[in-house]
N, C-alpha and C positions, 0 to 999 in steps of 0.2 A: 701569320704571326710567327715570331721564332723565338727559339725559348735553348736554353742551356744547361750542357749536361757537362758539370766536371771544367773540360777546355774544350768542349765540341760545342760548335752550333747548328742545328737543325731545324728542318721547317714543318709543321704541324697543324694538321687539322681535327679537332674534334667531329667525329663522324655520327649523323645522328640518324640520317635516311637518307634513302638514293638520293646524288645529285650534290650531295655535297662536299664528295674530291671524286675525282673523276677517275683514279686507279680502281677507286671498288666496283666491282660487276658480279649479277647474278652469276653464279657458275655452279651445276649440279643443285641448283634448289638453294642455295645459303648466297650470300650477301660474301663477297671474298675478294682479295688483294692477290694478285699474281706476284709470289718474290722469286729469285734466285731458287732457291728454299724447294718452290711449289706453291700452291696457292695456301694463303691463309685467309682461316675465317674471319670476317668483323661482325661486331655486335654494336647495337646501338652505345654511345658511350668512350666507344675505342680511338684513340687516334688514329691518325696516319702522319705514320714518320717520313718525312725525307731527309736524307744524311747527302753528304758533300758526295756521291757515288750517282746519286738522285734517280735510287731505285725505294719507291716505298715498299713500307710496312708497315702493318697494324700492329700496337701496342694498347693493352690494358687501360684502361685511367689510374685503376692505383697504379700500379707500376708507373704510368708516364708521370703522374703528379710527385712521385717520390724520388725519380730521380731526375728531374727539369724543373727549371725557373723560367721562368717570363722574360724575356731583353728588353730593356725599354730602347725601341729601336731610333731614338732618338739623340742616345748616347755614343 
């Protein structure tokens, strides 16, 4: 689904449990996203971002819901 921040568009998955974006992987015991960065943790709830770069990252739900809308991809 993709969803818009400001004049980016990006693609996102709500993460809920294994299996449901394939970047997340056990690593040292936590649930985690490999970025640039290092790895970041995910928690049940969190997105995963991909930006035009199409390296993810997990972001918050508050934080993703406050700064993204929904695209109607039909538009």
């Amino acid at each position: 689904m993709k969803f818009r921040k400001r004049n980016s568009l990006v693609d996102a998955i709500q993460w809920f449990k294994p299996g449901d974006h394939p970047a997340v992987e056990l690593h040292d015991g936590q649930w985690r996203v490999s970025t640039p960065e290092g790895w970041r943790t995910v928690v049940p709830g969190d997105w995963i971002v991909t930006n035009d770069d199409e390296k993810p990252f997990p972001m918050n739900n508050w934080i993703f819901t406050n700064l993204y809308e929904p695209v109607n991809e039909a538009d």
